[in-house]
VMD Tcl script that builds the backbone (N, CA, C; Angstrom):
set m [mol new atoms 414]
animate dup $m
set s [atomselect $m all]
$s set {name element resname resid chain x y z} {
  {N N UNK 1 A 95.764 108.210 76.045}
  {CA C UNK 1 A 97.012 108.183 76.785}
  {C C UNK 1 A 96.703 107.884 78.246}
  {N N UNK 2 A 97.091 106.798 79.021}
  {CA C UNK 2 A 96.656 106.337 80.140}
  {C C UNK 2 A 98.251 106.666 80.880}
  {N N UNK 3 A 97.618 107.847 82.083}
  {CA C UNK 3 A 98.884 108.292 82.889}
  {C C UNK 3 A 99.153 107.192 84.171}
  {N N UNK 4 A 98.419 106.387 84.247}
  {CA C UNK 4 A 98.701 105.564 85.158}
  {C C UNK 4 A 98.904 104.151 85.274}
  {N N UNK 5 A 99.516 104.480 83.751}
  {CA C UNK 5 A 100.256 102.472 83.551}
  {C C UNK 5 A 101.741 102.844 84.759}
  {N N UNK 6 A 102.618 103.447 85.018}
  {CA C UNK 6 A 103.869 103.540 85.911}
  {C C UNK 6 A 103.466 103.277 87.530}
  {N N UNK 7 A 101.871 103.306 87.961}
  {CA C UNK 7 A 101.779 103.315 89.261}
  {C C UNK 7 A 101.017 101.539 89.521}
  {N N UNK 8 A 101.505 101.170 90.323}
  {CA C UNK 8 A 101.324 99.787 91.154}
  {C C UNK 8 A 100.543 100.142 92.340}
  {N N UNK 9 A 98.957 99.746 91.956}
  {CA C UNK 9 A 97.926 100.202 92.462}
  {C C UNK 9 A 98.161 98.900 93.789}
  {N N UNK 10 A 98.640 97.905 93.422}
  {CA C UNK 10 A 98.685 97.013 94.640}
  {C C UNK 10 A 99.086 97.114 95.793}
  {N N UNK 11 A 100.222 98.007 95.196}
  {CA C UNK 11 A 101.153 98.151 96.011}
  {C C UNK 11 A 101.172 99.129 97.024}
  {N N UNK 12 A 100.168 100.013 96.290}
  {CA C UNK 12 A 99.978 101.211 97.633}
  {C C UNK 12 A 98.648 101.210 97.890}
  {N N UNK 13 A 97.839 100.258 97.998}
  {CA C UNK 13 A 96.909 99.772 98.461}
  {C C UNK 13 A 97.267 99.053 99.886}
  {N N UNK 14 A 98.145 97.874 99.548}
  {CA C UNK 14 A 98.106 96.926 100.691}
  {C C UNK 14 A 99.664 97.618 101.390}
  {N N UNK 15 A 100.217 98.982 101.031}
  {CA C UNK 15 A 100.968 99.877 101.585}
  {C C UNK 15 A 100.343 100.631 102.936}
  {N N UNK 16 A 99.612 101.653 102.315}
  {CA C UNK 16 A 98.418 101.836 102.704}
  {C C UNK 16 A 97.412 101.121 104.146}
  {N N UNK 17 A 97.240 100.043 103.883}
  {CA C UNK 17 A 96.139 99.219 104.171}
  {C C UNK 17 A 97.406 98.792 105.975}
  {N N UNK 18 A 98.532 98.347 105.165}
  {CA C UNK 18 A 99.196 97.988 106.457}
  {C C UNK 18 A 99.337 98.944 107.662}
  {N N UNK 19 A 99.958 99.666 106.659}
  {CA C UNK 19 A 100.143 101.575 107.691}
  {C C UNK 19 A 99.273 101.742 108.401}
  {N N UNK 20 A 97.761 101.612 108.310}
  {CA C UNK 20 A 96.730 101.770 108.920}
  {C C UNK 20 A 96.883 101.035 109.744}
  {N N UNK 21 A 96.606 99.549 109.489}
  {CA C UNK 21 A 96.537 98.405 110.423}
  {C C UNK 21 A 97.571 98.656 111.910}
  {N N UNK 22 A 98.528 99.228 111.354}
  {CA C UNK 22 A 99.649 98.968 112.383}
  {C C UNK 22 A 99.092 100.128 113.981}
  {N N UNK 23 A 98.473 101.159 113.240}
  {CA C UNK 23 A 98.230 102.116 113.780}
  {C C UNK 23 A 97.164 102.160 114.641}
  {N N UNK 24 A 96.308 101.061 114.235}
  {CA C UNK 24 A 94.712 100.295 114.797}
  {C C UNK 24 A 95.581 99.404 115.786}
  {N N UNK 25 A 96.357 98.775 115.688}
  {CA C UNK 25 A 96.770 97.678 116.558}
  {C C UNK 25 A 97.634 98.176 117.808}
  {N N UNK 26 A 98.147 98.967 117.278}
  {CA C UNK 26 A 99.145 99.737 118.132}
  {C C UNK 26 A 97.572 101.017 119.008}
  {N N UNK 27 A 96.749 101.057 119.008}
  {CA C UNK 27 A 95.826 101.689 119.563}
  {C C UNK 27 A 95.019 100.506 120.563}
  {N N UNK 28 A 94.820 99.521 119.613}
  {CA C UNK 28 A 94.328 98.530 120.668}
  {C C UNK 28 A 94.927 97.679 121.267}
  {N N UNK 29 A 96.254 97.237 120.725}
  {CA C UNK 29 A 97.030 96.348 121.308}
  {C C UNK 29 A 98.167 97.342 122.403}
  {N N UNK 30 A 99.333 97.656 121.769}
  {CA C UNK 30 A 100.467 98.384 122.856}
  {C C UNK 30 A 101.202 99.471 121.928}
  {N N UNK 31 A 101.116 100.282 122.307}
  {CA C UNK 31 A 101.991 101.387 121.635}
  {C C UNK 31 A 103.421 101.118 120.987}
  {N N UNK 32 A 103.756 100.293 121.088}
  {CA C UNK 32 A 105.370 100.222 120.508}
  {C C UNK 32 A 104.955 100.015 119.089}
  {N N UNK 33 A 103.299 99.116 118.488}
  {CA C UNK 33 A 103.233 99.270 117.450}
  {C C UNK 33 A 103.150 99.884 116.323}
  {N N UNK 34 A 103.080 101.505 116.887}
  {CA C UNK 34 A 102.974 102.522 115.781}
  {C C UNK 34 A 104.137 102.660 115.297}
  {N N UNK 35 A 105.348 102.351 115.586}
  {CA C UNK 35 A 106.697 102.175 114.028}
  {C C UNK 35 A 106.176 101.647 113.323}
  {N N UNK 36 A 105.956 100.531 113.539}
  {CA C UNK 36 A 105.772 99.669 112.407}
  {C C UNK 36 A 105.173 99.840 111.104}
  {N N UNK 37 A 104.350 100.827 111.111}
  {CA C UNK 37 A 103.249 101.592 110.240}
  {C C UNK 37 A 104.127 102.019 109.046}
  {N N UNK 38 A 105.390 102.369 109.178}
  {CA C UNK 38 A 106.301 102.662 107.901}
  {C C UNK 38 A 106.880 101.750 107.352}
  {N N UNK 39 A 106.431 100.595 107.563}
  {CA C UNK 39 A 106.903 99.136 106.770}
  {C C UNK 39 A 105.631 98.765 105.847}
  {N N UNK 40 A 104.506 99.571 105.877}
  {CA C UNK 40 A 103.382 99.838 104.561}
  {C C UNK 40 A 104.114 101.119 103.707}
  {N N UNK 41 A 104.073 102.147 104.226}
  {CA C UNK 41 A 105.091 103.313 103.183}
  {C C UNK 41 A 106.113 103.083 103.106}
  {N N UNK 42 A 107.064 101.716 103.356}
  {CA C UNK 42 A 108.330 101.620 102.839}
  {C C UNK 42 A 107.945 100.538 101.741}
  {N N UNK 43 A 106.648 99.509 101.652}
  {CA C UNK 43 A 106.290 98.741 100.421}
  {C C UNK 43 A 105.419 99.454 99.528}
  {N N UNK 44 A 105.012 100.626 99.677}
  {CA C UNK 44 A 104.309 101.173 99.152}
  {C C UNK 44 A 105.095 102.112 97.742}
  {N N UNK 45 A 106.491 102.150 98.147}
  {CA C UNK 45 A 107.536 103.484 97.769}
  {C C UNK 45 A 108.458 102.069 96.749}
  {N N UNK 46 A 108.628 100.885 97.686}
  {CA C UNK 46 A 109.206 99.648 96.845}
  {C C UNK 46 A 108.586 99.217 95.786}
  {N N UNK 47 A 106.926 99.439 95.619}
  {CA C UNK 47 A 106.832 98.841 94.644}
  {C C UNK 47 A 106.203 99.498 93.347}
  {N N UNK 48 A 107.069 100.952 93.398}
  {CA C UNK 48 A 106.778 101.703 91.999}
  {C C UNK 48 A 107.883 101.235 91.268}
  {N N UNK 49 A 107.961 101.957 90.113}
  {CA C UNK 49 A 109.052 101.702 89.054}
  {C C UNK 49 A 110.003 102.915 88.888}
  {N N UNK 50 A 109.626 103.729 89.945}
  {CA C UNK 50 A 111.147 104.996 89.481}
  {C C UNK 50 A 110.716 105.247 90.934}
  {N N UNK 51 A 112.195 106.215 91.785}
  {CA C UNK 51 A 111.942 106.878 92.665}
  {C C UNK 51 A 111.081 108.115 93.177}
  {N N UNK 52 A 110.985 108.656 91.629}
  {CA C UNK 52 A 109.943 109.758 92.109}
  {C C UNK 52 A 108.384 108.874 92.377}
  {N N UNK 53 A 107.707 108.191 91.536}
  {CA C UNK 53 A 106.510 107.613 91.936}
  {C C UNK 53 A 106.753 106.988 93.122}
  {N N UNK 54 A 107.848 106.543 93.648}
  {CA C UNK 54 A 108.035 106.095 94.983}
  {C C UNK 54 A 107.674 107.087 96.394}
  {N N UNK 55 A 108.255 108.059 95.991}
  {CA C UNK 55 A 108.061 109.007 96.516}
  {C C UNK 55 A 106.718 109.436 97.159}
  {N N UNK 56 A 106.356 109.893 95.484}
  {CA C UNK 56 A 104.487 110.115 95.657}
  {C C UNK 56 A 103.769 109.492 96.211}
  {N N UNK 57 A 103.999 107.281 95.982}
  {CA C UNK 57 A 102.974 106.769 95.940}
  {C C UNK 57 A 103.366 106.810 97.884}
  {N N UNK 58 A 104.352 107.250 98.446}
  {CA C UNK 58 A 104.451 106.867 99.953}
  {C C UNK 58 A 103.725 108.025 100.812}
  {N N UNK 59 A 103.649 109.105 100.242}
  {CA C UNK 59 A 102.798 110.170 100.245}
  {C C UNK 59 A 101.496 110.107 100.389}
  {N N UNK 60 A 100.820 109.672 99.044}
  {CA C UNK 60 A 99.878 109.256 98.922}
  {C C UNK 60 A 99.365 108.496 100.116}
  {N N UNK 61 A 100.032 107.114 100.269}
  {CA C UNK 61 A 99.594 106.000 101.215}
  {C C UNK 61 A 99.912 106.026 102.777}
  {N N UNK 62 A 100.721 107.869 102.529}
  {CA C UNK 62 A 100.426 108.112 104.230}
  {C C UNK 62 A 99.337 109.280 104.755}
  {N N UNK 63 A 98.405 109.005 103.438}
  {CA C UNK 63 A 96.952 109.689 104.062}
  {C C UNK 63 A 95.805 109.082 105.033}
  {N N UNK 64 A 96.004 107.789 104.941}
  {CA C UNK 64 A 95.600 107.093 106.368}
  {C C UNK 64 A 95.845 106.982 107.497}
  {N N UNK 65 A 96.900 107.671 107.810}
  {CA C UNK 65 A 98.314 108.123 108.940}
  {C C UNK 65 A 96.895 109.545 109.329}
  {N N UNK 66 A 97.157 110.179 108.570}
  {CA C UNK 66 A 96.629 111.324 108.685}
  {C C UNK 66 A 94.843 111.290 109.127}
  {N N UNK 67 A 94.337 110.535 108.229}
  {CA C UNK 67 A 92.823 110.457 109.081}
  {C C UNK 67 A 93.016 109.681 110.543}
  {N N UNK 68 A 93.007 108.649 110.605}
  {CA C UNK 68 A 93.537 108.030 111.987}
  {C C UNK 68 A 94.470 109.210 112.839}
  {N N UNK 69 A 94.913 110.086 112.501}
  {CA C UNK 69 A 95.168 111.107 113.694}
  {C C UNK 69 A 93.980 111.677 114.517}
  {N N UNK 70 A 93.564 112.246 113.365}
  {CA C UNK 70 A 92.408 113.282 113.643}
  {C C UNK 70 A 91.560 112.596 114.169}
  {N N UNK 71 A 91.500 111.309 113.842}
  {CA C UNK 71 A 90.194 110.599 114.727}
  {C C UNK 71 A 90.640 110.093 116.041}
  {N N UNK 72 A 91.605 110.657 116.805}
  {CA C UNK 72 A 92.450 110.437 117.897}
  {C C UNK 72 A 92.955 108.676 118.102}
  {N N UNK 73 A 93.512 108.274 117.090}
  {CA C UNK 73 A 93.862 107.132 116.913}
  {C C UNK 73 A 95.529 107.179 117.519}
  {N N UNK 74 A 95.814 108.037 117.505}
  {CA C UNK 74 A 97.673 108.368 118.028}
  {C C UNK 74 A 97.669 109.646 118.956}
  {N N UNK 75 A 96.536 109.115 120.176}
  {CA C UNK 75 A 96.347 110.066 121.454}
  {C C UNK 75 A 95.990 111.344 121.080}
  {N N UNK 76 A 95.305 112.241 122.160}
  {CA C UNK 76 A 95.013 113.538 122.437}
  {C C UNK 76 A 95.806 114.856 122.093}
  {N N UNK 77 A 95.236 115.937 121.290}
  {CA C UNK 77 A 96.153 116.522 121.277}
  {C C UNK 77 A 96.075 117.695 122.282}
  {N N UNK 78 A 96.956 119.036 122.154}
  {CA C UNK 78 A 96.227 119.921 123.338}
  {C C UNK 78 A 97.238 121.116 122.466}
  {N N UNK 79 A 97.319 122.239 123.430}
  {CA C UNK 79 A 97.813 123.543 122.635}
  {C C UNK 79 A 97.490 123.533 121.766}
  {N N UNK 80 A 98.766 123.663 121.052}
  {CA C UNK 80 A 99.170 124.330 119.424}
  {C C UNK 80 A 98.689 123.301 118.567}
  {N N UNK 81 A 98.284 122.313 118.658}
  {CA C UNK 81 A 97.973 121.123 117.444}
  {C C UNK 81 A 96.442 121.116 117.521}
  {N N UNK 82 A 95.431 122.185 117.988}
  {CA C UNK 82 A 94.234 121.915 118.570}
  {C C UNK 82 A 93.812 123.339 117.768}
  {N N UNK 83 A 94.943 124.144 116.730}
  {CA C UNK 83 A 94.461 125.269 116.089}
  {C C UNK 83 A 94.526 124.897 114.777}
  {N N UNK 84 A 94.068 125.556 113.799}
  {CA C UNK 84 A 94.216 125.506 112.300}
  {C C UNK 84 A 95.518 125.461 112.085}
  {N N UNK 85 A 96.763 125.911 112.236}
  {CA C UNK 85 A 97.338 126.162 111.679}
  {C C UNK 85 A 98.605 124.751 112.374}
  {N N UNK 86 A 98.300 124.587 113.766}
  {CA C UNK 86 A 98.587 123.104 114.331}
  {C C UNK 86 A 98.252 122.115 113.625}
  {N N UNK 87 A 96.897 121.883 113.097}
  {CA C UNK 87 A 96.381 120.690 112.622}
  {C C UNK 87 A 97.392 120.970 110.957}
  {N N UNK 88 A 97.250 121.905 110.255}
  {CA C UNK 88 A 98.008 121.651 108.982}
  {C C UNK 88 A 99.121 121.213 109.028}
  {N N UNK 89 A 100.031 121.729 109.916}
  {CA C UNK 89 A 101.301 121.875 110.592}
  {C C UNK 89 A 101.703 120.116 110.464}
  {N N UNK 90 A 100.769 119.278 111.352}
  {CA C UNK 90 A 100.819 117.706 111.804}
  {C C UNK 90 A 100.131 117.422 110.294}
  {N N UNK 91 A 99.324 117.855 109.385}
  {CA C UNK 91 A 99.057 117.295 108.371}
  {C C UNK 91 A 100.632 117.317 107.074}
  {N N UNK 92 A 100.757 118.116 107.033}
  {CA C UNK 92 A 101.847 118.505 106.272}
  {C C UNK 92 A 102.938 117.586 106.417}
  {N N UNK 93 A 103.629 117.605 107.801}
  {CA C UNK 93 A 104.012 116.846 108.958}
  {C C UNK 93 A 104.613 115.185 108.446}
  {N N UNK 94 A 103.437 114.617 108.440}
  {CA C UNK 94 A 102.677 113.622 108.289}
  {C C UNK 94 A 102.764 112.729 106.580}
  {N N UNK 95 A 102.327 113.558 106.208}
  {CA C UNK 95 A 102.694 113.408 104.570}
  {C C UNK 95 A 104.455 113.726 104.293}
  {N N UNK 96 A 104.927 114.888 104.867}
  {CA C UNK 96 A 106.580 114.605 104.044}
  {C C UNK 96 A 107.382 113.587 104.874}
  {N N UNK 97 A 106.621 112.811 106.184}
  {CA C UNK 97 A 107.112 111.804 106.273}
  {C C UNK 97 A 107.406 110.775 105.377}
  {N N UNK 98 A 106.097 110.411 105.002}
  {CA C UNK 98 A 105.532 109.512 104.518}
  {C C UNK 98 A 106.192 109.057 102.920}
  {N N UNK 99 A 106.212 110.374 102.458}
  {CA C UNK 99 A 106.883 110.596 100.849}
  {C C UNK 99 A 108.870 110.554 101.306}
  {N N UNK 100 A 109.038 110.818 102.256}
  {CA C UNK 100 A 110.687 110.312 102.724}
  {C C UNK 100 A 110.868 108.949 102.601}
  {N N UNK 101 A 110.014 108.300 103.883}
  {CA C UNK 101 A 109.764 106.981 103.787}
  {C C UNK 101 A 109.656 106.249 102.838}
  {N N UNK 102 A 108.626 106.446 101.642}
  {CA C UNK 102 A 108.562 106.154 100.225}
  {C C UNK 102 A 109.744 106.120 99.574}
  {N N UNK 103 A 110.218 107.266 99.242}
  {CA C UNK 103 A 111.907 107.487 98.777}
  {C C UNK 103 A 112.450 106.567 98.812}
  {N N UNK 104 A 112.883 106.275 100.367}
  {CA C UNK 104 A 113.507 105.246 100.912}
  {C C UNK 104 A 113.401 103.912 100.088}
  {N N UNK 105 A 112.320 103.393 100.590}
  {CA C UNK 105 A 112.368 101.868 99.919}
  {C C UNK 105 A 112.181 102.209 98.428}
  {N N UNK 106 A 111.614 103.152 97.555}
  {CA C UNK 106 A 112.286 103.305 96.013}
  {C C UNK 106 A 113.805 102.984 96.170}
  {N N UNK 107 A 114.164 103.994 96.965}
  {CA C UNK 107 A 115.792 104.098 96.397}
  {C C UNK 107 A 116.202 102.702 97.077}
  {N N UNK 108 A 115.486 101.638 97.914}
  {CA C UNK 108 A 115.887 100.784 98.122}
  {C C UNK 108 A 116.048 99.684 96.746}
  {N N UNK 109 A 114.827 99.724 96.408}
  {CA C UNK 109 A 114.664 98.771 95.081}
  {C C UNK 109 A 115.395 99.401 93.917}
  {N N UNK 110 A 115.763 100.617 93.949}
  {CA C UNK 110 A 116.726 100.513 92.474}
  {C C UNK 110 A 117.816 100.000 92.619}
  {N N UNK 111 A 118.607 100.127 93.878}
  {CA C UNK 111 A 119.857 99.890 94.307}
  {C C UNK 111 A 120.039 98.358 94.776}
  {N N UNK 112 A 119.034 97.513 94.751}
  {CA C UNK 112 A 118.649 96.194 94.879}
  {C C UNK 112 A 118.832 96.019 93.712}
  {N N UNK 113 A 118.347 96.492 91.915}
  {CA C UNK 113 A 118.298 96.193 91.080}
  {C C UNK 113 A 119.505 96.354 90.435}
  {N N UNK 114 A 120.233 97.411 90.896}
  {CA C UNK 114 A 122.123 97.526 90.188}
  {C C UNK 114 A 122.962 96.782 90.908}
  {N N UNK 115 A 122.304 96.077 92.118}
  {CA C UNK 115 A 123.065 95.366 92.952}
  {C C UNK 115 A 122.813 93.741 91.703}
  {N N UNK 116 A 122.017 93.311 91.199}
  {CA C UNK 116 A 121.834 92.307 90.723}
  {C C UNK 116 A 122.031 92.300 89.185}
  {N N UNK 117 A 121.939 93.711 88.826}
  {CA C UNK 117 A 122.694 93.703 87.368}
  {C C UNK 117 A 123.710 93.383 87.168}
  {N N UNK 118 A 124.677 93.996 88.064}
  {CA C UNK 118 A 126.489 93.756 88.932}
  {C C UNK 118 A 127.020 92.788 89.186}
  {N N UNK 119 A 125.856 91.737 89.997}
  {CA C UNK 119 A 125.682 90.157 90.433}
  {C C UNK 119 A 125.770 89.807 88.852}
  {N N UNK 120 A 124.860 89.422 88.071}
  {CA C UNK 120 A 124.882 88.893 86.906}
  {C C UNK 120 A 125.315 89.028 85.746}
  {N N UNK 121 A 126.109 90.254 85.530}
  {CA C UNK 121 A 127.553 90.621 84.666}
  {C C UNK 121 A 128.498 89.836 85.188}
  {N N UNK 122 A 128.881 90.307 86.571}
  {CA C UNK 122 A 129.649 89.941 87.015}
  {C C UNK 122 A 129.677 88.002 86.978}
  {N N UNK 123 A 128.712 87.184 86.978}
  {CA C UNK 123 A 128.490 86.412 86.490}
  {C C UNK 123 A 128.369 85.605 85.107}
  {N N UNK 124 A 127.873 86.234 84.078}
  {CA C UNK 124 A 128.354 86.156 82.282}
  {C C UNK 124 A 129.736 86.279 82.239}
  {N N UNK 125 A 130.718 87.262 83.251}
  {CA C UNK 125 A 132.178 87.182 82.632}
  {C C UNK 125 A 132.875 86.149 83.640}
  {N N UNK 126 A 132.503 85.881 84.662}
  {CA C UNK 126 A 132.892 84.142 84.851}
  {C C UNK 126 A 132.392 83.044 83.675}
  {N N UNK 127 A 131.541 83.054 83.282}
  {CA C UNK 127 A 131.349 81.718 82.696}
  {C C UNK 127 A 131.627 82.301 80.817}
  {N N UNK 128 A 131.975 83.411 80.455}
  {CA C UNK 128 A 132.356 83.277 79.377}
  {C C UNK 128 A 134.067 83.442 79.071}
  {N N UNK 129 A 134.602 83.398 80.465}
  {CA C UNK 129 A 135.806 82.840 80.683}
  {C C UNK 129 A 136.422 81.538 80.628}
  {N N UNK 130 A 135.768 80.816 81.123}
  {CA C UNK 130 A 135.619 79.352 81.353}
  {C C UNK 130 A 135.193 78.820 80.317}
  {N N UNK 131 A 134.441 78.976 79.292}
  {CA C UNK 131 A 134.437 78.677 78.114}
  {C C UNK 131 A 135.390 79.347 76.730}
  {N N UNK 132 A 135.923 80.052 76.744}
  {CA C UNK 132 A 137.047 80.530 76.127}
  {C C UNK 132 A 138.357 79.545 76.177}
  {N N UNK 133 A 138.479 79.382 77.880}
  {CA C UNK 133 A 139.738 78.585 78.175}
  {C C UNK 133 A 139.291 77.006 77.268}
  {N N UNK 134 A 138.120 77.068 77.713}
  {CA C UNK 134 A 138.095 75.492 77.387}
  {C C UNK 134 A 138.039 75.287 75.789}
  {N N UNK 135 A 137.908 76.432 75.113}
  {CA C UNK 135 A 137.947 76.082 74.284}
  {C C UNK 135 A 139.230 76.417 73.354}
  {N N UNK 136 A 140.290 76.887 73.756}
  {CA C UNK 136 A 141.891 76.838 73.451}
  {C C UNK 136 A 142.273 76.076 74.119}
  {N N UNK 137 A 141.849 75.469 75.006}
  {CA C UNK 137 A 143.001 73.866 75.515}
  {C C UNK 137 A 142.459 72.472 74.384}
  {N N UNK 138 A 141.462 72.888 73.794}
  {CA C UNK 138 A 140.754 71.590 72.907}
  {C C UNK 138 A 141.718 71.673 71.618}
}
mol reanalyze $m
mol bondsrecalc $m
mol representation Tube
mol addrep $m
């Protein structure tokens, strides 16, 4: 029994992989780039097959968020984030971002997918209209 035919290893790989990137660039390039980092955990969460693995896999792929902290990749910390219970605090933090974010673009792609079921019903009963007519005027 293989539990991991439902997860899209690609997808929260190069999820993942971006999130990071953004976070490296935005360190060496200009700070406005660290948003951007949730446009990897929003493809990461898009490209499971149910919302809960969306969820997880955005979770999951915001554990690179989390090392790149600690390695002072998103500035210095001081006080309260400089104790055990600070650092879990921003770890914890960090991750139910990440699994929100995920959510997100899941619940984006299902609702993309009833949007196009809707589209293409709604499409079969145009054209099996149009063939009905045409075929009582013959």
């Amino acid at each position: 029994m293989n539990k991991f035919v439902d997860i899209n290893f690609k997808a929260l790989i190069f999820g993942a992989a971006i999130a990071a990137a953004c976070i490296l660039f935005g360190y060496q390039i200009n700070d406005w780039l660290y948003p951007f980092s949730a446009i990897g955990l929003l493809y990461a969460g898009y490209g499971q097959s149910n919302v809960k693995m969306g969820t997880l896999m955005g979770a999951i792929a915001a554990t690179p968020i989390v090392v790149l902290t600690f390695q002072g990749y998103m500035g210095q910390f001081s006080g309260f984030f400089l104790t055990e219970n600070g650092m879990m605090g921003l770890t914890v933090l960090i991750i139910v971002v990440g699994a929100f974010v995920g959510l997100v673009g899941a619940w984006t792609k299902r609702s993309r997918e009833n949007a196009r079921e809707q589209y293409e019903k709604q499409q079969k009963i145009g054209k099996n209209k149009n063939k009905k007519k045409n075929k009582n005027e013959k």
